[in-house]
C-alpha positions as CSV (number, residue, x, y, z in Angstrom):
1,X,-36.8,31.6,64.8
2,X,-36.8,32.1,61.0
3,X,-33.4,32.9,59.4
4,X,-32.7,36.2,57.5
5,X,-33.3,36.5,53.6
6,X,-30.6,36.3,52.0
7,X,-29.4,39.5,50.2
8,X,-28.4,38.4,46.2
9,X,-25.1,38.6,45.5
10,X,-24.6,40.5,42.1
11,X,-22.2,38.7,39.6
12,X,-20.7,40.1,36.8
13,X,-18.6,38.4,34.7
14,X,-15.1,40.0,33.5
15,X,-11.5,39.0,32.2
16,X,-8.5,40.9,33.9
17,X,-5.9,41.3,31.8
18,X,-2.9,43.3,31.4
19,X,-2.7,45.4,28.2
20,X,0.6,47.0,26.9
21,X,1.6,49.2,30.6
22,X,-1.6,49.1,32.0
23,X,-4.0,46.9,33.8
24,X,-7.4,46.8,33.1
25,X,-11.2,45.0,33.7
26,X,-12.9,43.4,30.1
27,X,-16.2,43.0,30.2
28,X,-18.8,41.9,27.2
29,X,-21.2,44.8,26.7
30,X,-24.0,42.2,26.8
31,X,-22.9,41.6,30.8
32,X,-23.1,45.1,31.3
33,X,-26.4,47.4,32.2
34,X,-27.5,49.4,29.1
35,X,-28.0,52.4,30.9
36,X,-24.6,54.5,31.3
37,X,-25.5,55.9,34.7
38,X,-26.1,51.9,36.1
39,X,-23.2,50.3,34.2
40,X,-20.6,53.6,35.7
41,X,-22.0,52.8,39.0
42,X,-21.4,49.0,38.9
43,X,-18.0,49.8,37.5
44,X,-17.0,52.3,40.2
45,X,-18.3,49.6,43.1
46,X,-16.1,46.5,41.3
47,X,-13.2,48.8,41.1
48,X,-13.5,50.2,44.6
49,X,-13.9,53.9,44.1
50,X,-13.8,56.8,45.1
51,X,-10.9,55.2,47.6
52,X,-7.6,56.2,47.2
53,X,-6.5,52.5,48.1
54,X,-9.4,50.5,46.5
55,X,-9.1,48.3,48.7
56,X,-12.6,47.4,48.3
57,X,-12.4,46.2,45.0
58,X,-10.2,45.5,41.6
59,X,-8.3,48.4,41.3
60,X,-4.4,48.7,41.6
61,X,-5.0,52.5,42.9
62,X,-3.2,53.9,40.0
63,X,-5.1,55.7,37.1
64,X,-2.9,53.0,35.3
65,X,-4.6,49.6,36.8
66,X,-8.1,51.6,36.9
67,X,-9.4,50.8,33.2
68,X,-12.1,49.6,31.8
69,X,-13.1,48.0,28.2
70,X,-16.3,47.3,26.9
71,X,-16.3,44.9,23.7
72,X,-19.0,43.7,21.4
73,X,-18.7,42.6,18.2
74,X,-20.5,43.7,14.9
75,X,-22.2,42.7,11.7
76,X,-19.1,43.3,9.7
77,X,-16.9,40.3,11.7
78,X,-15.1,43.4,13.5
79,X,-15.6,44.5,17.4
80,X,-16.1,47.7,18.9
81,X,-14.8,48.8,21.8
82,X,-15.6,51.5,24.6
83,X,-12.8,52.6,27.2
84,X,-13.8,53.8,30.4
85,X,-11.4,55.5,32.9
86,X,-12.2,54.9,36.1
87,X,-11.1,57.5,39.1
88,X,-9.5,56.0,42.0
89,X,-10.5,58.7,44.2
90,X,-13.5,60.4,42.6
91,X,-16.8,58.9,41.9
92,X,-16.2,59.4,38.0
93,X,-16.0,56.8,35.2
94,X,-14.8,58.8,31.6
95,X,-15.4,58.2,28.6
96,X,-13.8,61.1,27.3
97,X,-10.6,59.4,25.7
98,X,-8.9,56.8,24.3
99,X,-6.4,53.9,25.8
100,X,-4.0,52.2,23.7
101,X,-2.7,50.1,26.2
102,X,-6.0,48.5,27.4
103,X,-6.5,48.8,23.4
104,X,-3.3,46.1,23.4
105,X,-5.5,43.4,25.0
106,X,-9.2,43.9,23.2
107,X,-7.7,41.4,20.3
108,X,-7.0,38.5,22.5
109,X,-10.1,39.2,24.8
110,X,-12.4,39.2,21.1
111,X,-11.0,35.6,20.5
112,X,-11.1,34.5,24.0
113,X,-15.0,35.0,24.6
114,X,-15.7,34.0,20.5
115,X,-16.4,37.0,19.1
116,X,-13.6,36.2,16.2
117,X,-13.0,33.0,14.9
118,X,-9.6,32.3,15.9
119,X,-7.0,30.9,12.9
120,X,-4.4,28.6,13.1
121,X,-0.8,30.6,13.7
122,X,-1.9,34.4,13.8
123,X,-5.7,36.2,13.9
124,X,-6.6,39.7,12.5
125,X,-9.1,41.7,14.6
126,X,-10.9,44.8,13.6
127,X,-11.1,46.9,16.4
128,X,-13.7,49.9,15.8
129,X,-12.4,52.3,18.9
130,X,-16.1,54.0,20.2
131,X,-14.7,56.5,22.1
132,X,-12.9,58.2,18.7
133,X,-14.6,56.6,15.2
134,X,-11.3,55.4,14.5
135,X,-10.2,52.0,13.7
136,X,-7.0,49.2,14.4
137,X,-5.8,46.3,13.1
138,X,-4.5,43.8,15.1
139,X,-2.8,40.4,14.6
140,X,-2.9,38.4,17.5
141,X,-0.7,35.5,17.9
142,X,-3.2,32.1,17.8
143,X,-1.1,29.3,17.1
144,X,-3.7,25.4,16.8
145,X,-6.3,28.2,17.0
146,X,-5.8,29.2,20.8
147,X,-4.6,32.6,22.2
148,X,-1.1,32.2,23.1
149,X,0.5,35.1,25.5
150,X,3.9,33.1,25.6
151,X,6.6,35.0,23.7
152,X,10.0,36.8,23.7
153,X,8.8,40.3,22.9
154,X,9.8,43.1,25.5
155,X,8.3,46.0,25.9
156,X,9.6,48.8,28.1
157,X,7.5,49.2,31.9
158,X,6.5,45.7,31.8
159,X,9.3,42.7,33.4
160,X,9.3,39.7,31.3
161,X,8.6,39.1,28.0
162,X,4.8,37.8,25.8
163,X,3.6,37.2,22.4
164,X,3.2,39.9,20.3
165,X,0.4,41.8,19.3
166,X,0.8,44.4,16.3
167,X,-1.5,47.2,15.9
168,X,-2.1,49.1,12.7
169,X,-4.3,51.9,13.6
170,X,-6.6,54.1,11.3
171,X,-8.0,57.6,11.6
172,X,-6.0,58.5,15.3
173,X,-5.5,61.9,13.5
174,X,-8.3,64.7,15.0
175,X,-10.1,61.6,16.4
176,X,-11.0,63.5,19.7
177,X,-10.9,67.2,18.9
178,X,-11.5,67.1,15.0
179,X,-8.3,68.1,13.6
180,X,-4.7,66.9,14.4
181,X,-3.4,70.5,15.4
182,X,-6.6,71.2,17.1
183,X,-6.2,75.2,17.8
184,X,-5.2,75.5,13.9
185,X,-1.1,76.0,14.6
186,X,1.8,74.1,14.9
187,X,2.8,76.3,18.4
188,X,1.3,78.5,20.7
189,X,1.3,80.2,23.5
190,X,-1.2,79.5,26.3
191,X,-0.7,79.8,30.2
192,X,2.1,82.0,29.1
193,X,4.3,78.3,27.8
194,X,4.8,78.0,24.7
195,X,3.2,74.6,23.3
196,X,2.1,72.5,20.9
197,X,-1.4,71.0,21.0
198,X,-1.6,67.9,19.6
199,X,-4.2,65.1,18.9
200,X,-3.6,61.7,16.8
201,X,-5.4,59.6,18.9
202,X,-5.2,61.4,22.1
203,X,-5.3,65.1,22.6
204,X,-2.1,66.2,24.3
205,X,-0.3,69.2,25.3
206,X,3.4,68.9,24.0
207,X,5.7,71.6,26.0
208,X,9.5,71.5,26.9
209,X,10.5,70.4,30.3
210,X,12.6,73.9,30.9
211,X,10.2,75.7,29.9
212,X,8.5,74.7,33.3
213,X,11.7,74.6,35.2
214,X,12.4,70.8,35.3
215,X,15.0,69.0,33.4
216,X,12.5,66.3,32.2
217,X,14.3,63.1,33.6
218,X,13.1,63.8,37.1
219,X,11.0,60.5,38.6
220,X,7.3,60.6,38.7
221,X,7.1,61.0,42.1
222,X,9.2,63.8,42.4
223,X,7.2,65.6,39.5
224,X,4.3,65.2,41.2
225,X,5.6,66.0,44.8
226,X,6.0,69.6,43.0
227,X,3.1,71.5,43.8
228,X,4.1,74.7,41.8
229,X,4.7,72.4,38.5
230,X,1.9,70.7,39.2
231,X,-0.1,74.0,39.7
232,X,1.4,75.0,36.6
233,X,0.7,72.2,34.6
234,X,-3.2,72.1,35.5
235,X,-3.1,76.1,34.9
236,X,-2.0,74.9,30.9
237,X,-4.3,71.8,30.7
238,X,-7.1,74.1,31.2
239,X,-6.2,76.7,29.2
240,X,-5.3,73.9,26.6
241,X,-8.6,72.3,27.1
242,X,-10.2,75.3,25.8
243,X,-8.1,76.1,23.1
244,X,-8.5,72.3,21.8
245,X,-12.5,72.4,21.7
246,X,-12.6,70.1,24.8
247,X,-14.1,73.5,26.6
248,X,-13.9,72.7,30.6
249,X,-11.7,69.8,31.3
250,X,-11.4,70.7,35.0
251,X,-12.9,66.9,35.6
252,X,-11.4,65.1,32.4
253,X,-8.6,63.2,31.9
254,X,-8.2,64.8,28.5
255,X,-5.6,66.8,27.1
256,X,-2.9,65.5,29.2
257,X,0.4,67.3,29.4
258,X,3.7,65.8,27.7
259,X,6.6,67.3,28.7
260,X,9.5,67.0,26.1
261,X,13.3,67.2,26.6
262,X,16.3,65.6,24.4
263,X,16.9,61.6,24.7
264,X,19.4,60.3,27.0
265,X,19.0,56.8,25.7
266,X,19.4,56.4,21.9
267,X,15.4,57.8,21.3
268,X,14.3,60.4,19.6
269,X,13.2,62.6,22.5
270,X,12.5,62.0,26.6
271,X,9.3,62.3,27.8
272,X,7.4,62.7,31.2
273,X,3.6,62.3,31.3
274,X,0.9,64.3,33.6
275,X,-2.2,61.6,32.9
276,X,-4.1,64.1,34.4
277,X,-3.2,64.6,37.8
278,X,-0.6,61.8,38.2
279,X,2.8,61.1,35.6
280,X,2.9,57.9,33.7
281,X,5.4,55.5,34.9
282,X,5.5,54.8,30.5
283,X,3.8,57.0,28.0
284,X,0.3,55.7,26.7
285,X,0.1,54.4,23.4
286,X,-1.6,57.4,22.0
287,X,-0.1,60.1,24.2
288,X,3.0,58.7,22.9
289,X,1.7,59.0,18.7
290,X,0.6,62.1,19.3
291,X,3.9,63.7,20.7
292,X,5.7,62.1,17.7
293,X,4.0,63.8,15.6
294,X,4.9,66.7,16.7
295,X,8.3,65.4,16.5
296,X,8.2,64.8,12.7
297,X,6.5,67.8,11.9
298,X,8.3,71.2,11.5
299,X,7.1,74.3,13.5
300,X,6.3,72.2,16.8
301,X,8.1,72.9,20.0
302,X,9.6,69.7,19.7
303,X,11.4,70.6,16.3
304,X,14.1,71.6,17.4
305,X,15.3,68.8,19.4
306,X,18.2,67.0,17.3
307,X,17.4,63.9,15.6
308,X,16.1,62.6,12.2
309,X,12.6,64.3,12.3
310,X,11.6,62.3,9.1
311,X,12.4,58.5,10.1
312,X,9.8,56.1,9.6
313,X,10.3,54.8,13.1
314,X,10.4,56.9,16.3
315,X,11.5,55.6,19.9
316,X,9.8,57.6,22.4
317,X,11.6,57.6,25.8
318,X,9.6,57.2,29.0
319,X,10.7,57.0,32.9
320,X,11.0,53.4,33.0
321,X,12.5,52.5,29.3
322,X,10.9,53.3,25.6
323,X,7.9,53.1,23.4
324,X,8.9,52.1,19.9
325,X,6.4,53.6,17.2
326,X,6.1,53.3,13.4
327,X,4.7,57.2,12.2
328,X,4.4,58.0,8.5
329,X,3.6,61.7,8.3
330,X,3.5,63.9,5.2
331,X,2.6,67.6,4.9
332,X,0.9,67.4,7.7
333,X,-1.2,64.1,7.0
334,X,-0.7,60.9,9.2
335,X,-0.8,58.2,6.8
336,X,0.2,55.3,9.3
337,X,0.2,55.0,12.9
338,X,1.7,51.5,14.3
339,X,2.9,49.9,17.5
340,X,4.1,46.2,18.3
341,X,2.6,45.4,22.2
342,X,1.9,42.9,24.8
343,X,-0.9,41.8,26.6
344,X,-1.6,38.9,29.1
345,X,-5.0,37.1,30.8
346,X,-4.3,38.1,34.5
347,X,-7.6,36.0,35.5
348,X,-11.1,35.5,34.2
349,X,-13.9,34.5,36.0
350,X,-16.5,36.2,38.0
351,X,-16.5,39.8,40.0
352,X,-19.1,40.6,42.9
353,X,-20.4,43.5,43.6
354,X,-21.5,42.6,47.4
């Protein structure tokens, strides 16, 4: 009796790595398939989906711990980098925004698999950002030449503390719909809400928590156990979508919807984040840039919140503590965009796909 052929096992090599609030796979685009339609598909069987658990595969079953990046590096010593979003329950892989969390970890990850020379104490990585033609700057801590993710910086949504990483990024303003008030105005009016619509690295709808009948410090579960906000929410992401130049974002994860209400906790203003579907347990990196714009520019819906519109540095509160940004605007121009962030090598080895 002859045995059975043995089926090959597919092996893909990946890093797993926390970046900023999120959670995310990082692959070399080299250990990828060329073609989009085979790489989404490989992607959607490591990380389990469509399953709301994903309990066949990497995924945390959060929109949060479903993330993909995609380095390579390029002839000018820099990187680029592709995010994909991954559904948990939909057979969909995006490429239709930014992350700067999973951005948070692309440095480290660069240095780790030798795409960047590392230097002795710290390590500047250009970071060329695919999905958006804009560019960061960050400095990764490299002390004797090695990655080091031991530190005493905090951030807010993540226990514990890591090394720094400090982005400077470049040419967040329009980078998705083409101009950082997208529908040409500060405010309008759209699904009868009065918003603003917003991009500087992500596109976001900006609207006040009372105007859609929450208080805006409610927990993300409770905002999303609300079926008539959340009805009303997609109703004004669609609408928005439109408005923004996205056209139909009934399957995208872009524009999400920030809604704003006053600080409670020393910031410059609360937030609560629909990311589509689900609310941020944090605020993304870019959602969070691009409702602080709105905060430092006059004529938003957020400009009436009390606070000193024009400081250099702007704390953004989220459910589970803040996001602190540096935001140099003027007449309307973003001149600087900045963050200080943490990331951390989770595991790196070898994912199967059977």
């Amino acid at each position: 009796m002859c045995a059975a052929a043995a089926v090959p096992t597919t092996e893909i090599r990946c890093m797993l790595m926390r970046g900023g609030t999120s959670k995310g796979l990082y692959f070399l685009a080299e250990d990828l398939p060329a073609d989009p339609a085979a790489r989404d598909a490989l992607l959607l069987r490591l990380m389990g989906s469509p399953d709301p658990r994903q309990i066949d595969g990497l995924g945390g079953a959060h929109p949060l711990t479903s993330k993909v990046a995609v380095v390579s590096v390029r002839p000018d010593g820099g990187v680029d980098y592709l995010f994909l979003q991954v559904s948990v329950d939909r057979a969909v892989v995006s490429d239709q925004q930014n992350c700067g969390n999973i951005l948070v970890g692309v440095g480290p990850f660069a240095i780790e698999r030798g795409l960047v020379p590392a230097r002795d104490g710290t390590t500047e990585v250009v970071i060329h950002m695919v999905n958006t033609g804009s560019v960061a700057r960050a400095i990764v801590t490299t002390p004797a030449g090695r990655v080091s993710y031991a530190g005493d910086t905090e951030i807010a949504g993540v226990p514990g503390t890591a090394a720094p990483v400090v982005l400077d990024y470049r040419g967040t303003a329009g980078s998705s719909c083409g101009a950082l008030f997208p529908t040409g105005n500060r405010s309008d009016t759209l699904a009868g809400v009065e918003v603003t619509c917003v991009d500087n690295g992500m596109p976001v709808v900006v609207v006040r928590a009372v105007d859609l009948g929450v208080d805006g410090t409610e927990d993300p579960a409770a905002l999303e156990a609300d079926a008539q906000l959340c009805a009303a929410v997609e109703s004004l992401r669609l609408e928005a979508g439109a408005a923004m130049g996205l056209g139909d974002v009934t399957d995208a994860t872009v524009p999400k919807v920030c809604l704003v209400s006053p600080a409670r906790h020393g910031g410059m203003f609360n937030t609560r984040c629909f990311i589509p579907k689900r609310v941020h347990e944090a605020i993304g990196v870019f959602a969070a840039a691009s409702a602080a714009v709105a905060w430092q520019v006059p004529g938003t819906v957020v400009a009436d919140l009390d606070g000193d519109h024009a400081s250099r540095e702007v704390r953004v509160e989220h459910p589970t503590g803040h996001t602190d940004l540096v935001l140099e605007v003027e007449d309307g121009t973003v001149l600087l965009t900045g963050s200080v962030r943490t990331a951390r090598k989770l595991m790196d080895g070898t994912a199967f796909t059977s």
